[in-house]
One Martini backbone bead per residue (centre of mass of N, CA, C, O) as a GRO file, in nm:
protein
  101
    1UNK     BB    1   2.691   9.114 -12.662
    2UNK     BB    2   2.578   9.330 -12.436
    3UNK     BB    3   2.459   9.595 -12.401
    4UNK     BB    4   2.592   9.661 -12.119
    5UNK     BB    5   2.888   9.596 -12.190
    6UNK     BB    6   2.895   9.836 -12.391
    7UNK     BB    7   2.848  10.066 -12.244
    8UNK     BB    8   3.124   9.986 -12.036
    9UNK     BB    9   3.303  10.009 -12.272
   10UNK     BB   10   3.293  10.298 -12.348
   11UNK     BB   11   3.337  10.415 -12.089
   12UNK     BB   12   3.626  10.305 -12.008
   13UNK     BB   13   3.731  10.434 -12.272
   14UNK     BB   14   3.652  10.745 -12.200
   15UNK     BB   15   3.794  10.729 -11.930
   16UNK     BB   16   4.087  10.657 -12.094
   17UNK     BB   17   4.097  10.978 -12.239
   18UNK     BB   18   4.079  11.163 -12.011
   19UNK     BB   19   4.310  11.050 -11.853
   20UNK     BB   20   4.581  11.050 -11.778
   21UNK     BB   21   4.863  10.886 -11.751
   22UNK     BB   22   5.016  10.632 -11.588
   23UNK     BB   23   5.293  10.559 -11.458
   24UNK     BB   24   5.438  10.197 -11.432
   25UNK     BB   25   5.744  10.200 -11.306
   26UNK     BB   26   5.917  10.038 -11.165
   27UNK     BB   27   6.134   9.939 -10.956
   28UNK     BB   28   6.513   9.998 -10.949
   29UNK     BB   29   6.738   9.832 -10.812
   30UNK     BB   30   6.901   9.757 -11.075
   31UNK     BB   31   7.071   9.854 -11.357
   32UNK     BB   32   7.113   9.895 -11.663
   33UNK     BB   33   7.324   9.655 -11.830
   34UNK     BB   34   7.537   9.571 -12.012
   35UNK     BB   35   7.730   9.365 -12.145
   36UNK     BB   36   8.008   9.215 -12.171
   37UNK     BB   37   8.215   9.230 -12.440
   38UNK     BB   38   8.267   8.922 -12.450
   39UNK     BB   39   7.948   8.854 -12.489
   40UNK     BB   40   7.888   9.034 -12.699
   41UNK     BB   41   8.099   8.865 -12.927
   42UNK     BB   42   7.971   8.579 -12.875
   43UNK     BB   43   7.677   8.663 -12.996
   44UNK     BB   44   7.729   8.709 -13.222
   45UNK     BB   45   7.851   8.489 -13.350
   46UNK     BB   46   7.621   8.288 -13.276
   47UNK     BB   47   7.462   8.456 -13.507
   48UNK     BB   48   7.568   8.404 -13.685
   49UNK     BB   49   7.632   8.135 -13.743
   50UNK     BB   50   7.276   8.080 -13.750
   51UNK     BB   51   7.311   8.259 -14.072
   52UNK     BB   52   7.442   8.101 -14.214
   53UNK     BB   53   7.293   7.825 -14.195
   54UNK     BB   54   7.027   7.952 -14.398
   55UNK     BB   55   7.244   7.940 -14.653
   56UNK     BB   56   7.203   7.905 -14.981
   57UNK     BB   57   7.471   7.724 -15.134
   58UNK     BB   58   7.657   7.713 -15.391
   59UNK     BB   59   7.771   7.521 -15.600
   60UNK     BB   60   8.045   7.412 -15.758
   61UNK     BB   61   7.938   7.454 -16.077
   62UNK     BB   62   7.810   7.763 -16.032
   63UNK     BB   63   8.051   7.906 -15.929
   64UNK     BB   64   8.242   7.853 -16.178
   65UNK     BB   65   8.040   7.975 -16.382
   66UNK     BB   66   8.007   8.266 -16.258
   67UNK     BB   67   8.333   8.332 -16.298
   68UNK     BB   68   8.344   8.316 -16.569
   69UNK     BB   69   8.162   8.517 -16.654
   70UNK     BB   70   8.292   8.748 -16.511
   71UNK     BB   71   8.528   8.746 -16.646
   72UNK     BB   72   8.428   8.780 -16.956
   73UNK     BB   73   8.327   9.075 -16.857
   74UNK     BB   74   8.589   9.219 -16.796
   75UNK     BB   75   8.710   9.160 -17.077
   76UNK     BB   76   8.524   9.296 -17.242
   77UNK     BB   77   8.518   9.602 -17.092
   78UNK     BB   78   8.853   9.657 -17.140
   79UNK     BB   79   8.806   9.633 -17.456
   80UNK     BB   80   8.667   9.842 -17.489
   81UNK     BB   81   8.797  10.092 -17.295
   82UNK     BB   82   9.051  10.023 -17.493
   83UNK     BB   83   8.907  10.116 -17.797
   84UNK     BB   84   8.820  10.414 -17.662
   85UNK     BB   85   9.118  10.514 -17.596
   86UNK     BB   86   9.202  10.510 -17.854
   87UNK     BB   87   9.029  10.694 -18.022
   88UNK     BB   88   9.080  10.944 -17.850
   89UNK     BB   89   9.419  10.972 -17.870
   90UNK     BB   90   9.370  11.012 -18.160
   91UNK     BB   91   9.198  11.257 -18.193
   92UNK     BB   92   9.368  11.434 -17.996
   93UNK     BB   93   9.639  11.410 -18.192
   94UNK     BB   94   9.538  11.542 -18.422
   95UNK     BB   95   9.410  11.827 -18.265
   96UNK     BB   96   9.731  11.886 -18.185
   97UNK     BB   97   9.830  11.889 -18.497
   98UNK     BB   98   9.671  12.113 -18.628
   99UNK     BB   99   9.646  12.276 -18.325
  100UNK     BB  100   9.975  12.282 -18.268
  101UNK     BB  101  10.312  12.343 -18.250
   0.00000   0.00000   0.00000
C-alpha cells in the first residue's frame, strides 16, 4: 500500500469517528409480520426432524447394558437408604424408650 493510500485511509477513519453516524433505513412498505401459527410449528418440526438425524443413537445392546446399569444403582442405593432408615427407626425408638413416658 502506498504512502498516500495509507493517509487518505486514515483520514477516511478520523473522519468517520467524528461525524455521527447517519442511520440509512429503507423505507418499509410493509410491516414486519411473524409468519402464522401453522407455518412457525411447521418449522419447528422441519428442524427437529433435521436436528434428530444429526443424534448419535446407541445400539440396541448399549442400551440394554446402560439400563441394567441403571437398574443395579438404583436397586442399590434404595438397599442403603433402606439400612439407613432401618438404623435411624432403632436409634430414634431407643431414645424415645430411655427418655420417654
Amino acid at each position: 500500500m502506498s504512502e498516500k493510500e495509507k493517509v487518505t485511509q486514515q483520514d477516511v477513519s478520523a473522519e468517520a469517528k467524528t461525524k455521527p453516524a447517519k442511520e440509512n433505513k429503507p423505507a418499509k412498505a410493509k410491516k414486519d409480520k411473524k409468519p402464522g401459527i401453522g407455518k412457525r410449528i411447521g418449522k419447528f418440526f422441519r428442524e427437529l426432524k433435521s436436528e434428530l438425524k444429526k443424534v448419535a443413537w446407541p445400539s440396541k445392546a448399549d442400551t440394554i447394558k446402560r439400563t441394567g446399569t441403571v437398574i443395579a444403582c438404583a436397586i442399590v442405593v434404595g438397599i442403603i437408604v433402606w439400612i439407613f432408615d432401618g438404623i435411624a427407626s432403632a436409634v430414634i425408638d431407643a431414645l424415645l424408650s430411655l427418655f420417654g413416658n
